[in-house]
C-alpha positions in Angstrom: -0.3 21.8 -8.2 -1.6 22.6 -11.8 -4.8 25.2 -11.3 -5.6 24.3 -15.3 -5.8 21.1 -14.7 -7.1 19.5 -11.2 -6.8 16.2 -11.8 -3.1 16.5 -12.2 -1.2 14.2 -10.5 -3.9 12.2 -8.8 -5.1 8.5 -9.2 -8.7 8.3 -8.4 -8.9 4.2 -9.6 -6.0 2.2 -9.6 -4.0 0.6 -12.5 -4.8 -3.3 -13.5 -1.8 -4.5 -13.2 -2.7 -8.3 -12.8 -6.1 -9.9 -14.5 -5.2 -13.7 -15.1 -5.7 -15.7 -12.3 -9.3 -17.3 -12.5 -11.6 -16.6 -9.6 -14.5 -18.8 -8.3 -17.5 -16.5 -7.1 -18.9 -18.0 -3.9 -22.5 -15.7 -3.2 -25.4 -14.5 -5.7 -27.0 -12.2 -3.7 -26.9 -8.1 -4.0 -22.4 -7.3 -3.9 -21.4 -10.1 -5.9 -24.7 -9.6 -9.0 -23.9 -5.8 -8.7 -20.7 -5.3 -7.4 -17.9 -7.8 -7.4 -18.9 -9.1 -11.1 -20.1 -5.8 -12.5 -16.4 -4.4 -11.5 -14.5 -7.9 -12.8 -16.0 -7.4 -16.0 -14.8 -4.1 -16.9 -11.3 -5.2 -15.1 -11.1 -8.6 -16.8 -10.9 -10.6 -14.3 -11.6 -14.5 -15.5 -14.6 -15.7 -13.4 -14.8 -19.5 -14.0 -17.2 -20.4 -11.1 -19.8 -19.7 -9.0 -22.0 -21.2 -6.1 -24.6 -20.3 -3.5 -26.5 -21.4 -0.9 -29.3 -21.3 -3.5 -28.2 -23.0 -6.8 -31.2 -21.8 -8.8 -29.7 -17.7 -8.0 -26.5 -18.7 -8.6 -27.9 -19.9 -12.2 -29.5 -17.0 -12.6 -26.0 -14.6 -12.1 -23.9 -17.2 -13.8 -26.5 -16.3 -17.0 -26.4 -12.7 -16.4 -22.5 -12.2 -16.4 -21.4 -15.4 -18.9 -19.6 -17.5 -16.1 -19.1 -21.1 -17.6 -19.7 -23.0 -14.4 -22.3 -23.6 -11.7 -21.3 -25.3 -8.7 -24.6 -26.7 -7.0 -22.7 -26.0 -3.2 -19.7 -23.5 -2.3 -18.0 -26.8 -0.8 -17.7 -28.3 -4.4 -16.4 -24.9 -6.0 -13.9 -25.0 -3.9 -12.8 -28.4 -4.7 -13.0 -27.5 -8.5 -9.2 -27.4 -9.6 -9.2 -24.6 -11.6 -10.0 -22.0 -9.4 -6.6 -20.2 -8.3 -8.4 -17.2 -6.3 -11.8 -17.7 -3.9 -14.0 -14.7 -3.7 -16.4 -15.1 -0.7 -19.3 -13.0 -0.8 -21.5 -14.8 2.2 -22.5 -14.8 6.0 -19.9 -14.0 8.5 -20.6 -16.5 10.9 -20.6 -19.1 8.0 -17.6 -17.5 6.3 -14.7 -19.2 8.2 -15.6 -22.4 7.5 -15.4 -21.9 4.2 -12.6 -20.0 4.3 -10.5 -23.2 6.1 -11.4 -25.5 4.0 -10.3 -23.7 1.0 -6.9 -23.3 2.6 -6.8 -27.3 2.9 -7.1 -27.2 -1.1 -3.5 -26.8 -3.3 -5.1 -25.3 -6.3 -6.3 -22.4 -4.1 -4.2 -19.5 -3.9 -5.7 -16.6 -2.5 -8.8 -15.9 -0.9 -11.0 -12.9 -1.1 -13.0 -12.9 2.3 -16.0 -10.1 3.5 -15.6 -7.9 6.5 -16.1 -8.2 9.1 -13.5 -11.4 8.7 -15.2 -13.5 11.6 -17.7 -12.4 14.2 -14.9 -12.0 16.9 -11.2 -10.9 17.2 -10.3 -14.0 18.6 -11.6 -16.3 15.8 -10.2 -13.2 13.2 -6.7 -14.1 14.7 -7.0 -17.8 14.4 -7.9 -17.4 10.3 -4.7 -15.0 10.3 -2.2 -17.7 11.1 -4.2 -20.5 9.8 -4.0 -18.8 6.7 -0.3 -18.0 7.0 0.7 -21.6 8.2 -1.3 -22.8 5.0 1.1 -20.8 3.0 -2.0 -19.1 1.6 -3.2 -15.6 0.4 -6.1 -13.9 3.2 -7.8 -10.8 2.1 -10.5 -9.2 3.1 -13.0 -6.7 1.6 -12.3 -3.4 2.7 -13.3 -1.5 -0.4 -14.2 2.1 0.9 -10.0 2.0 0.6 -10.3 1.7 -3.1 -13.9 5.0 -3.2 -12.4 7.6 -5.4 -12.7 10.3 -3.0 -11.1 7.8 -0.4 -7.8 7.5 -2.5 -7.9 10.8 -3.9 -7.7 12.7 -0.4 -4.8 10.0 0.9 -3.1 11.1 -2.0 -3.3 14.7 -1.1 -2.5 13.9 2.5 0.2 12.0 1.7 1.9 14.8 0.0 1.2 17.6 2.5 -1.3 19.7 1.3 -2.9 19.7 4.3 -0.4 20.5 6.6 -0.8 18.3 9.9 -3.9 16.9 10.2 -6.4 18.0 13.5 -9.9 16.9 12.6 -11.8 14.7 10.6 -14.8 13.5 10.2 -17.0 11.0 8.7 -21.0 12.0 8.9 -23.8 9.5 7.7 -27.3 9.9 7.2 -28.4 6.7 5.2 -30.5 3.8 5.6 -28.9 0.1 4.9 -30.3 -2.3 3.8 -30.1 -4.7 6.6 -29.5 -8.5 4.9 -31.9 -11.0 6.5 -29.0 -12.9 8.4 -27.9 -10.1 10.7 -31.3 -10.7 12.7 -29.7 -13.4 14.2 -26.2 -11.6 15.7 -26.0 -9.3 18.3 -24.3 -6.9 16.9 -25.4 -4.6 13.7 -24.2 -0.9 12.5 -20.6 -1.2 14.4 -19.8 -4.3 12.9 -21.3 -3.8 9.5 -21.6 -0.3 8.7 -19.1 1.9 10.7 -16.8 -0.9 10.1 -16.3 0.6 6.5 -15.1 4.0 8.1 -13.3 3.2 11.1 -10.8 1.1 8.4 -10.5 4.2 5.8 -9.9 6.3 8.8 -7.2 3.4 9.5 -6.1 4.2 6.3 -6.1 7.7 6.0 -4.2 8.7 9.2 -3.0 4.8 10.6 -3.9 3.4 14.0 -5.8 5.4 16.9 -4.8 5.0 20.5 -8.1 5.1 21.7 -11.8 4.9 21.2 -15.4 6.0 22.6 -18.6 4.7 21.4 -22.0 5.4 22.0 -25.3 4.3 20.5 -29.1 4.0 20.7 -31.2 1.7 19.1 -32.7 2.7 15.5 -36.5 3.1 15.7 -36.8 1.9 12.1 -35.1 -1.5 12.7 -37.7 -3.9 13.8 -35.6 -6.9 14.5 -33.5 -6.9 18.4 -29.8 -5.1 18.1 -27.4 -3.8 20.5 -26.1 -1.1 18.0 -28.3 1.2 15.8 -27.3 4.3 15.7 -24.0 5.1 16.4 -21.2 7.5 16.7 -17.6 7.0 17.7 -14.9 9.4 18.4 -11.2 8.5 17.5 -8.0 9.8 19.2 -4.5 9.4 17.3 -1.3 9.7 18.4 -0.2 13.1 16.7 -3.7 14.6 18.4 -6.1 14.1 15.5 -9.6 13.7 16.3 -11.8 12.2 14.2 -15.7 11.3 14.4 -17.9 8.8 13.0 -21.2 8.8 12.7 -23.5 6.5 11.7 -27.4 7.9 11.3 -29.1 4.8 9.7 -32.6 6.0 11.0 -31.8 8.9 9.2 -35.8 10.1 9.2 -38.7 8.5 8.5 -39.2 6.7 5.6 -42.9 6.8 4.3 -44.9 8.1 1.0 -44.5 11.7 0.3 -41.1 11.9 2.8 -38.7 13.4 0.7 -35.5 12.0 2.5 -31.9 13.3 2.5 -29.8 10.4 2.9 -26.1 10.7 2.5 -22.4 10.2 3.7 -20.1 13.4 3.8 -16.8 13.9 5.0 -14.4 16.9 6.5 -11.0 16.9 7.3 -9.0 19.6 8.6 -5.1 19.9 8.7 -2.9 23.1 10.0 -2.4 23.7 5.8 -6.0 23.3 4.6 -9.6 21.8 4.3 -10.6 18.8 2.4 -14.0 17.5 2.1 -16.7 15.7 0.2 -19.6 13.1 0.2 -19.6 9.4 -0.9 -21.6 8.4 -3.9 -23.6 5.9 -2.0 -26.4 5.4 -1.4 -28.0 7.5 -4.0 -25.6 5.7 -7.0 -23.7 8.9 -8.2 -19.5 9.4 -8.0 -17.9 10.4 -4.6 -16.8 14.1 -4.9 -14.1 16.1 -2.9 -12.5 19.4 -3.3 -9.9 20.8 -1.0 -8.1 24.3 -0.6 -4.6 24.5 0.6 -2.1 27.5 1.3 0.5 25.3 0.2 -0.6 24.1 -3.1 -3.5 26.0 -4.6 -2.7 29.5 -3.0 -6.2 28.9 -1.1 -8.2 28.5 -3.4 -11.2 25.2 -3.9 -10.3 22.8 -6.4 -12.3 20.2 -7.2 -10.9 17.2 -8.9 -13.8 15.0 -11.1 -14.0 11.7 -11.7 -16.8 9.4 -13.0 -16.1 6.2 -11.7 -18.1 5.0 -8.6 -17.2 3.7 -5.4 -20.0 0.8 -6.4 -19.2 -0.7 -8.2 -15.9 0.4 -9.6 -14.1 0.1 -6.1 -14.1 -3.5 -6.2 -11.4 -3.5 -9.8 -9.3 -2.4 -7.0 -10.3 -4.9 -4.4 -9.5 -7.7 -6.4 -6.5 -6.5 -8.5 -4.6 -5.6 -5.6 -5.3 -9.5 -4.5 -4.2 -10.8 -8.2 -1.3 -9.0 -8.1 0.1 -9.8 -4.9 -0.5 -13.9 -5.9 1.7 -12.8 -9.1 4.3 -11.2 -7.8 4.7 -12.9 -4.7 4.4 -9.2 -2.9 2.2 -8.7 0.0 -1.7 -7.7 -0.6 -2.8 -4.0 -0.2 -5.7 -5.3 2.1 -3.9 -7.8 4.1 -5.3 -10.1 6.6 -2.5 -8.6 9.3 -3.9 -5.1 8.8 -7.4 -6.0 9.0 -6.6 -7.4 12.4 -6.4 -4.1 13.6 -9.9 -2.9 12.2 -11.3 -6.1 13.4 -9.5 -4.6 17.1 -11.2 -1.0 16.8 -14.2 -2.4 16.1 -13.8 -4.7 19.4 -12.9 -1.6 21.4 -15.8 0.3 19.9 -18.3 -2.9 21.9 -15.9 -2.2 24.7 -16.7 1.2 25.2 -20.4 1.4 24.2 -20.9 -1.8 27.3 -18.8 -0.4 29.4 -19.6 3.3 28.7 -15.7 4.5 28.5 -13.6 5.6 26.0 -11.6 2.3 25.4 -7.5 2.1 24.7 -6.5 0.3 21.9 -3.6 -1.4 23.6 -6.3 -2.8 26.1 -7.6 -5.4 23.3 -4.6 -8.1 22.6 -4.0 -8.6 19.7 -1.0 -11.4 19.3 
C-alpha cells in the first residue's frame, strides 16, 4: 500500500469498456430523469428511445436529455427495430410483462430490468429461464454494487487487508421516498429498500446460510405495510455476522426538526476496520477509510473520490450489460445471481411471519 498516495491501486468507478449498443428508456419518472440518463450521458451510451405510462413526461425527459424518439406506449418501443438493449425503469408487478414480450422481439438483445425482478421468487425463476430459452440478455438493477465505497472496500477485501472478516454491518437512518404504486403491495422496506444491502452484502462476502428478520410498522407511512422498519441479521458460512438495518422513520419530520438521516457502514476482519457512509440521501460522495496491520501499519487512510453513487453508479450498471452483449461474456449483474437476492429476501418474509431465523437452503431455488 502507498501511504503518499491512497488511492493507489483502487477503482472506485469502473472503466467504459462498451458504449455502442443503443438503448430504449422505458420510465420518465425520478431514476431514469436523474439517474439512468444523467449517468448514460457522461458514459455515452446512445439512447434512441423512450416511453412511459404517461407520454406527455416521457416528452418532457426526451427534451431534457436530446433523445430522438418518443414512443406513445412501452409496448411500441419495444417493437421499434433499432433498440438493441431495453432499460426498464417501471412497476414490479407490471415489469414482467414487459420484460417477456421484449424477449419475443429479435432486435432485442439485452434487457436492463429493476429490482426486485418480479414480486415473487417463483415468477423471478420463471423470467430466468424464459430469458435463457429466449437466448436473451436478463439483468437487473443492483447498483449499490457499482457505489464507490461499495467497490472500493471489495477491492480491499479481496486482497486481504482485512484479515478474515467477523462483522459487518449496514446501519440506515433515512426516509424514502415511497413511489405511489407500492401502496398497493404487501410488502415495502424488505423488498425495496433492504433489498439494496442484503445484495452488496451478497457481494461483498457471497451467500449467507441463514437469516432473521424482524420489523415494526413505520409511524410516518400512512398507507397499510407488513414491513417498515426493519433489521436483519446475516450468518455466513466462515462465521461472519453481519446486520442490516433499515430506520426509514428515522425521526420526525416537521418544520424546525433538524434531521440526521444517513446510511453508514462497519466492517471488521481479524486484520482491520473498514468503514464509511453512503452518499445518499443527502446527494454527497460515499466515503470509507480503513486501517489495517497488514497494509497501512495501522494507521486510517482514507481514499477520495468525487463521483456519486447517484447517479454515477448507474455508468456501471449499464456498461457492465453493453459489454457482456459485445463480447458474448456473462453480465456482472446476472439474472442467475439475482436469484439468490430475490431468495434472501424470500427468507427475510419467512422469518419476520414465522418469527425464526430462516435457512437459506429452506427456500428452493431450481
Amino acid at each position: 500500500m502507498n501511504l503518499t498516495n491512497p488511492m493507489a491501486g483502487f477503482a472506485p468507478d469502473p472503466e467504459v469498456r462498451t458504449n455502442t449498443l443503443r438503448i430504449g428508456c422505458i420510465g420518465a419518472g425520478m431514476i431514469m430523469a436523474e439517474c439512468h440518463l444523467a449517468a448514460y450521458r457522461q458514459a455515452g451510451f446512445p439512447v434512441v428511445a423512450i416511453a412511459s405510462r404517461t407520454p406527455s413526461r416521457a416528452r418532457a425527459v426526451a427534451d431534457r436529455w436530446g433523445i430522438p424518439v418518443v414512443h406513445p406506449t412501452p409496448e411500441a418501443l419495444i417493437r421499434d427495430p433499432g433498440i438493441e438493449i431495453l432499460d426498464i425503469a417501471y412497476p414490479p408487478d407490471q415489469q414482467p410483462a414487459l420484460i417477456r414480450d421484449a424477449l419475443a422481439q429479435p432486435h432485442i438483445r439485452g434487457i436492463l430490468a429493476q429490482k426486485p425482478l418480479a414480486l415473487t421468487l417463483a415468477e423471478a425463476i420463471t423470467l430466468r429461464d424464459e430469458a435463457a430459452a429466449a437466448g436473451k440478455v436478463l439483468s437487473v438493477n443492483q447498483n449499490m454494487r457499482y457505489d464507490q465505497s461499495m467497490r472500493v472496500l471489495k477491492q480491499i477485501l479481496d486482497r486481504g487487508d482485512l484479515g478474515e472478516p467477523v462483522f459487518a454491518q449496514i446501519d440506515m437512518h433515512a426516509i424514502p421516498h415511497w413511489q405511489s404504486f407500492l401502496a398497493e403491495y404487501d410488502r415495502l422496506t424488505l423488498a425495496n429498500m433492504a433489498v439494496h444491502h442484503l445484495d452488496v452484502l451478497r457481494f461483498l462476502f457471497g451467500d449467507p446460510e441463514e437469516i432473521t428478520t424482524v420489523t415494526r410498522r413505520d409511524p410516518r407511512t400512512r398507507f397499510d405495510h407488513s414491513d417498515g422498519i426493519t433489521v436483519s441479521t446475516l450468518r455466513f458460512p466462515s462465521g461472519l455476522l453481519a446486520l442490516s438495518l433499515e430506520d426509514v422513520w428515522s425521526g420526525p419530520r416537521e418544520p424546525g426538526y433538524k434531521d440526521d438521516q444517513h446510511i453508514a457502514w462497519r466492517v471488521e476482519g481479524t486484520d482491520g476496520v473498514a468503514k464509511g457512509t453512503i452518499g445518499w440521501p443527502v446527494g454527497v460522495p460515499s466515503t470509507l477509510t480503513f486501517a489495517s496491520r497488514r497494509t497501512t501499519g495501522g494507521e486510517w487512510v482514507t481514499p477520495r473520490w468525487e463521483t456519486m453513487w447517484f447517479p454515477h453508479a448507474f455508468v456501471g450498471v449499464m456498461e457492465q450489460l453493453q459489454h457482456a452483449i459485445a463480447t458474448g461474456t456473462p453480465p456482472a449483474l446476472s439474472v442467475e445471481d439475482n436469484i439468490r437476492t430475490v431468495a434472501l429476501i424470500e427468507a427475510g418474509y419467512r422469518s419476520i411471519a414465522e418469527k425464526r431465523t430462516v435457512r437459506l437452503d429452506e427456500i428452493g431455488i431450481r
